[in-house]
C-alpha positions as CSV (number, residue, x, y, z in Angstrom):
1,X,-78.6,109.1,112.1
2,X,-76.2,106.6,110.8
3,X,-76.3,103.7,111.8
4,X,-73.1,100.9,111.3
5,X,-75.2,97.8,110.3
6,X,-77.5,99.3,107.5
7,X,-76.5,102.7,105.4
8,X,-79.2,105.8,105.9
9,X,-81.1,105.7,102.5
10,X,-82.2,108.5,101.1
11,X,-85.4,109.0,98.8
12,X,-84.7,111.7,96.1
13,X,-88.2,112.9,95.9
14,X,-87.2,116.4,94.0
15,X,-90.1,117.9,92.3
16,X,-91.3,114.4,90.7
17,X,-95.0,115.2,92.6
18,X,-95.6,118.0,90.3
19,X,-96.1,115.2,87.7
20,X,-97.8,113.0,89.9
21,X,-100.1,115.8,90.8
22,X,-100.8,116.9,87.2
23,X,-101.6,113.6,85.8
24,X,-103.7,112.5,88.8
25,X,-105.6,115.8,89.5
26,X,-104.9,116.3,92.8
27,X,-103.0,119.2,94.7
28,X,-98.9,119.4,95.1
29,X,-99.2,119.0,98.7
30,X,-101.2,115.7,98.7
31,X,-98.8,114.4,95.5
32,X,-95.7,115.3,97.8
33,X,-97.5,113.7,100.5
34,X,-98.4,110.2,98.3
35,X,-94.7,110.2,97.8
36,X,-93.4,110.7,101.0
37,X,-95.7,107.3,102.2
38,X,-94.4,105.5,99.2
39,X,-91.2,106.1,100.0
40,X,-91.6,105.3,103.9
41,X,-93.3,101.8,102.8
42,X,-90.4,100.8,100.9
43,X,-88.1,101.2,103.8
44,X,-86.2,104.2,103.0
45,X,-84.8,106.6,106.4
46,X,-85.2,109.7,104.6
47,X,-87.2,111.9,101.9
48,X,-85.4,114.8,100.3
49,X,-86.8,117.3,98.0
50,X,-85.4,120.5,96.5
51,X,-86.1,124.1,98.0
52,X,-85.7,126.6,94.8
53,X,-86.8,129.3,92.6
54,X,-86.1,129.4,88.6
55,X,-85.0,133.4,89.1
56,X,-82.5,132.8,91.9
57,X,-81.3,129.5,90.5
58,X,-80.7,129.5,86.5
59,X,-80.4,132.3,83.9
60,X,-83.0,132.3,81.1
61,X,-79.8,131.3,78.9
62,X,-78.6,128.6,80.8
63,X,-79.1,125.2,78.6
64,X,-79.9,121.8,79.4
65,X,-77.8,118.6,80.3
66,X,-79.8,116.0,80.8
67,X,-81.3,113.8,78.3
68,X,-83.3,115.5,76.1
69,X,-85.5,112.3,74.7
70,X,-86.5,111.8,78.5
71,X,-86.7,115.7,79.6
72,X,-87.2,117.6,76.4
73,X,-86.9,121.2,78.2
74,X,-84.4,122.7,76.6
75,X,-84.1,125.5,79.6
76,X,-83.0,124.5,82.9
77,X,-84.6,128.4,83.7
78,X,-87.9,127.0,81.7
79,X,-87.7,123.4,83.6
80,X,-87.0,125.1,87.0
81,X,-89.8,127.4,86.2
82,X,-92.2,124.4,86.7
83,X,-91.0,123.2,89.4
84,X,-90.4,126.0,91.9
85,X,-94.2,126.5,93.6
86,X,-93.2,125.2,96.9
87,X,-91.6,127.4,99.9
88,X,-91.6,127.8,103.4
89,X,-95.3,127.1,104.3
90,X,-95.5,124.2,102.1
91,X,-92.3,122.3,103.7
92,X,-93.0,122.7,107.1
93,X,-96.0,120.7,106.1
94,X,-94.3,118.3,104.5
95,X,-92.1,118.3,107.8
96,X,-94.9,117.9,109.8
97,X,-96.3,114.6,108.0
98,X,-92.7,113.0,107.6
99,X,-92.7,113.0,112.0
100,X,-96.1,111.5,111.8
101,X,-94.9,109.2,108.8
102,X,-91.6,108.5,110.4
103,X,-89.0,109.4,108.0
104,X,-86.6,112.3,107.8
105,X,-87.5,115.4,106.1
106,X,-84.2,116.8,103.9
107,X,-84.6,119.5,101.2
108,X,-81.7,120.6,99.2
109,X,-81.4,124.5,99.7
110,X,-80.4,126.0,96.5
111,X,-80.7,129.4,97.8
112,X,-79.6,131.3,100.8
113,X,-83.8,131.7,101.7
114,X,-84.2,128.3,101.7
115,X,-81.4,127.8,103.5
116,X,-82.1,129.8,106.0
117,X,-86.0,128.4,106.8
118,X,-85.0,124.7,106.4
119,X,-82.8,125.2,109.6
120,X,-85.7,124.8,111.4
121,X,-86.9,122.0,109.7
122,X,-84.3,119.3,109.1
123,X,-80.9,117.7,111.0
124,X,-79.0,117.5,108.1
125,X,-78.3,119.6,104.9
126,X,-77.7,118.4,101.5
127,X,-75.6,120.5,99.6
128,X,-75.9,119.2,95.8
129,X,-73.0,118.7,93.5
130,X,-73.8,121.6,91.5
131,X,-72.7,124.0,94.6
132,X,-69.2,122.3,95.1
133,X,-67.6,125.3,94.0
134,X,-69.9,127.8,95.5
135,X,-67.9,128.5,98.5
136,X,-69.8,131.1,100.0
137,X,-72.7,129.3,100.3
138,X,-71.5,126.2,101.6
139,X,-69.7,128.2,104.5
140,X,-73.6,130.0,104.7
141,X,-74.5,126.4,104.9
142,X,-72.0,125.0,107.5
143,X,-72.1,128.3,110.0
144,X,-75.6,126.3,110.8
145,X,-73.5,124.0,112.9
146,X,-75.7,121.0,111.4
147,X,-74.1,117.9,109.9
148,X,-73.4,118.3,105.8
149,X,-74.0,115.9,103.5
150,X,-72.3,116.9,99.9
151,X,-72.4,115.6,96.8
152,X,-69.4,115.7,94.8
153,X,-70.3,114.8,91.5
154,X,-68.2,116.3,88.5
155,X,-66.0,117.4,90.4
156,X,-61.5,117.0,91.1
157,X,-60.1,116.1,94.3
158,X,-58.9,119.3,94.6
159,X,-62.5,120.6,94.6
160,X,-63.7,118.5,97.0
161,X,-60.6,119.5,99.2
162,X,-61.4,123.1,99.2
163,X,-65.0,122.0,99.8
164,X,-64.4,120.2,103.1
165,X,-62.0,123.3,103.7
166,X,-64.4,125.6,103.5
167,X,-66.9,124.0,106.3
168,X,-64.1,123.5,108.4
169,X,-63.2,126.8,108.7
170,X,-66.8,127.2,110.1
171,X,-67.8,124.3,111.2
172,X,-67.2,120.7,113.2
173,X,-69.8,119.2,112.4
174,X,-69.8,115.7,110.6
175,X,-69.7,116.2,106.9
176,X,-70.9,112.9,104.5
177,X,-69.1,112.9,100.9
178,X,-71.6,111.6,98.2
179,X,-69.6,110.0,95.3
180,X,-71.9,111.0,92.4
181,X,-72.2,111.2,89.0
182,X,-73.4,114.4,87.3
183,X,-75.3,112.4,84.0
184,X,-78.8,111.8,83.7
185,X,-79.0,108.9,83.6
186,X,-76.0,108.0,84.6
187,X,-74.5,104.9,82.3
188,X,-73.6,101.8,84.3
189,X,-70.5,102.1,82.8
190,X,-69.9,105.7,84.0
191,X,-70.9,105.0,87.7
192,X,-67.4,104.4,88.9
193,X,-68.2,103.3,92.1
194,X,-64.8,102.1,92.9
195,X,-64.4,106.3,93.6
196,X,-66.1,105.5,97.1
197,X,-63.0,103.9,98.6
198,X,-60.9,106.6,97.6
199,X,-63.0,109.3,99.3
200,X,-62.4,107.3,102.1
201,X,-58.9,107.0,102.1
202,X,-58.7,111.0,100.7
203,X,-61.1,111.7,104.3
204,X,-60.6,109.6,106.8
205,X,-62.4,111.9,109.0
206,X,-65.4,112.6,106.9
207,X,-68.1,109.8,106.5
208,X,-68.9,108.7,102.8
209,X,-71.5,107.5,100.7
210,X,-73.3,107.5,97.2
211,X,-75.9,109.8,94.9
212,X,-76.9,107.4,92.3
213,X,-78.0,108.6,88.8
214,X,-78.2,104.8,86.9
215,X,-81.2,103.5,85.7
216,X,-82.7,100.9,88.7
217,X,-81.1,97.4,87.8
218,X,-83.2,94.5,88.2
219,X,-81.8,93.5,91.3
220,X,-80.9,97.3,92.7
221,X,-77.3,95.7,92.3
222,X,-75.5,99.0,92.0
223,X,-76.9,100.7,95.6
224,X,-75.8,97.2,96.9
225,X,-72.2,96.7,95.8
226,X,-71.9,101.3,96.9
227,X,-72.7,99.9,100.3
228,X,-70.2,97.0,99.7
229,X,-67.6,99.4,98.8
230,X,-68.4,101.5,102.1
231,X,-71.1,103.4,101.0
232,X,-72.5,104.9,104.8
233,X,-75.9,106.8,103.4
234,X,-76.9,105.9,100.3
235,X,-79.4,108.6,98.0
236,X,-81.5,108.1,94.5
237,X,-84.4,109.5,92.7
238,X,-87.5,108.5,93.9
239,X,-90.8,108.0,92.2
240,X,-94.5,106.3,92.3
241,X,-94.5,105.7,88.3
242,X,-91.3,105.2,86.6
243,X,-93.5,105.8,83.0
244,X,-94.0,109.8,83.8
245,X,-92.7,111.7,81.8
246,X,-90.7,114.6,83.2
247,X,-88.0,115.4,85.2
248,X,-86.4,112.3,87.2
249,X,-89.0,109.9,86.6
250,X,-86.9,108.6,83.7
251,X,-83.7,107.5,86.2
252,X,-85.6,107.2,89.3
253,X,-86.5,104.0,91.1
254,X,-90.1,103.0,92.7
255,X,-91.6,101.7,95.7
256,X,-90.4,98.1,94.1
257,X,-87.4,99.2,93.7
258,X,-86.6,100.8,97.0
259,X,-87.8,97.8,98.8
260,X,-85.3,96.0,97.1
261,X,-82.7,97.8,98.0
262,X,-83.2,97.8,101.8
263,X,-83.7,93.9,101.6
264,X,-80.2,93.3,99.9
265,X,-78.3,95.9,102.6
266,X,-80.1,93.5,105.1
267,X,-79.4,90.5,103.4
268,X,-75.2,92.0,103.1
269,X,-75.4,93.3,106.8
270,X,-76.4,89.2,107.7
271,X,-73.8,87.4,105.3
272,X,-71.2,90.2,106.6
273,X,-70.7,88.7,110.2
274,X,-67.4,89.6,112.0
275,X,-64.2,89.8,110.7
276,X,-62.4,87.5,113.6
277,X,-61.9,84.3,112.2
278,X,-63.0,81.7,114.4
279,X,-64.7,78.4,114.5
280,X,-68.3,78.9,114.9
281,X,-71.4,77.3,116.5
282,X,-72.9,76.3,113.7
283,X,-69.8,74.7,112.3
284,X,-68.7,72.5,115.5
285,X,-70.8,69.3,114.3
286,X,-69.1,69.6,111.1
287,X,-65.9,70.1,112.3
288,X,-65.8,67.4,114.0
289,X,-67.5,65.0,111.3
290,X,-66.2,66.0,108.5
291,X,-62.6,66.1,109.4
292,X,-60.6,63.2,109.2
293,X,-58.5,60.6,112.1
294,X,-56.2,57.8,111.8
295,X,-58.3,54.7,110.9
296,X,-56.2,51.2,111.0
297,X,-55.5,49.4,107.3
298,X,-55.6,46.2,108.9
299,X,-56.2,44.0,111.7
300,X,-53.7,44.5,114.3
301,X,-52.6,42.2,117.5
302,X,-51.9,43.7,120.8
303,X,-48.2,44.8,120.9
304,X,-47.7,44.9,117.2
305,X,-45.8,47.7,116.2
306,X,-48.1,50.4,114.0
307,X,-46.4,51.0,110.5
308,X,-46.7,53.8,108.1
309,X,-48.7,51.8,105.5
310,X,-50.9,50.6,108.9
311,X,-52.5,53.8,109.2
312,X,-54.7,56.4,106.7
313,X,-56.7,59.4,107.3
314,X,-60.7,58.8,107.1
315,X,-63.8,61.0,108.5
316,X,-65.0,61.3,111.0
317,X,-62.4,63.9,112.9
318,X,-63.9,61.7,116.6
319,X,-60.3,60.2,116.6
320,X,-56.3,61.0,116.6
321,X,-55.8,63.7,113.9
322,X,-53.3,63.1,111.1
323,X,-51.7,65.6,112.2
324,X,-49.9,63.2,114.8
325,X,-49.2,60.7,112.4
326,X,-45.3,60.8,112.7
327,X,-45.9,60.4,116.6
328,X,-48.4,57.2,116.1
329,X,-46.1,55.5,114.1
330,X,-43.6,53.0,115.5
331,X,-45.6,53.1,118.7
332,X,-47.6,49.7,120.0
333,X,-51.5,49.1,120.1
334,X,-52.4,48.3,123.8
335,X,-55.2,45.9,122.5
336,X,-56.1,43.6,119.5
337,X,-58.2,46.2,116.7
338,X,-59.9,45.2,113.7
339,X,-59.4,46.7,110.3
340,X,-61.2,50.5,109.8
341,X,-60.7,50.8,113.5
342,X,-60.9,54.9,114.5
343,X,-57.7,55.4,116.3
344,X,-58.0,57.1,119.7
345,X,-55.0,57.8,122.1
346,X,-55.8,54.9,124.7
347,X,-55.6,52.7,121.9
348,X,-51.7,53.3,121.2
């Protein structure tokens, strides 16, 4: 699933459909659907959505913490509410268009029921940041034997230690560490990516990558520089019209967007090249113009004796290199050479 040259980008399609569906007039199933072929068109490996219900998810007195002038549910019980038609039946359909699509299918389990019918239905699970600390759940999660991708957003080291802890003591599977911000949006400021490269040298021996919450730049600059800084699978909120209101619409990047972001990684995976440093094809021509050779200051006769002030270093590099100008000197030309003559071994 990952693969070394480009990093395994995730769509986060959550429940932005619902809005899609509403304001269109068409079912949740063909919304979800319209999403998951946006998504594919822009390049993306993966879809993800969010397997839930309100009443096993949120109290009715649990507040909101997103912000309120993009989301004005002041519930997360109330928002979830909304948001929580879809189950079994309705993912395995989903499922079943992503293969004919050719994406991934991933839905965050945020209960042990959805949990437990996604097994059937995806390679990977993604735990979200929000069940860091729910230990028995993520061991649930990990006794699948399937790889783990966590997000570790608001969390300590220590947390994420006793995370990873916790699927190892079921599990050996290969577990993916999502640096992640839990603010939505997240401020450029706050995005902290520099956190990627020490989950790598915290886990060597888990893979890592990056949950984006930041408004889409112009230039998708942010997903870019989290795969500079190591970033293996890359995830952010996906949507077909950035002006719904709703949800994640207000953070969430578009077809546009997405296609952006798979040209840069491309663009970084070309300009990256190997890490030997060598002389390479395309520089052999100007190696050996554009360096420089002993070229004569002045007519010479055969048998003079070549002097320091006889001799300076012009291009082309077709000649003796200055590099051997301590040897040339005080040594005799074999044959009469004119001034701006290129100096070549047979000469002296």
């Amino acid at each position: 699933m990952i693969n070394e040259k480009k990093p395994y980008l995730i769509a986060e399609i959550g429940v932005n459909f619902y809005d899609t569906a509403r304001v269109e007039g068409i079912s949740l199933i063909e919304a979800a659907k319209k999403y998951i072929k946006g998504a594919a068109s822009a390049g993306v490996d993966a879809v993800k959505f969010q397997s839930y219900k309100a009443n096993t998810l949120a109290s009715k007195n649990s507040p909101a913490y997103w912000d309120l002038t993009k989301e004005p549910t002041n519930s997360q019980y109330e928002l979830f509410s909304r948001h929580d038609c879809f189950g079994q039946q309705e993912f395995v359909i989903l499922k079943d268009y992503c293969d004919e699509i050719g994406v991934d299918f991933l839905s965050t389990p945020f209960d042990y029921k959805s949990a437990d019918y996604l097994d059937d239905l995806m390679k990977i699970y993604k735990i979200s940041s929000s069940d860091l600390s729910n230990l028995p759940f993520i061991r649930h999660i990990a006794s699948k034997g399937k790889p783990i991708y966590l997000s570790v957003g608001a969390s300590y080291i220590s947390e994420v230690e006793e995370a990873v802890r916790a699927i190892r003591d079921v599990s050996k599977a290969p577990i993916c560490l999502l640096h992640c911000v839990l603010s939505y949006p997240c401020k450029y400021e706050d995005a902290n990516l520099a956190v990627i490269k020490t989950l790598a040298g915290i886990f060597p021996d888990c893979l890592i990558g990056y949950s984006d919450h930041t408004l889409p730049d112009e230039n998708m600059t942010v997903l870019s520089t989290a795969y500079l800084f190591g970033a293996q699978v890359i995830e952010k909120h996906f949507t077909l019209d950035k002006s719904l209101t709703g949800n994640d619409h207000y953070h969430a990047g578009d077809v546009s967007d997405f296609k952006k972001a798979v040209a840069n990684f491309a663009l970084i995976d070309n300009i990256t090249g190997d890490s030997e440093k060598t002389v390479l094809a395309c520089e052999t021509v100007p190696r050996k113009e554009a360096r420089r050779s002993l070229v004569l200051t002045r007519d010479m006769k055969e048998g003079e004796v070549i002097a320091k002030a006889d001799i300076t270093a012009k291009r082309p590099g077709t000649g003796i290199s200055p590099r051997y100008a301590d040897i040339v000197i005080g040594r005799k030309v074999r044959k009469d050479l004119p001034e701006d003559t290129i100096l070549a071994w047979e000469n002296v």
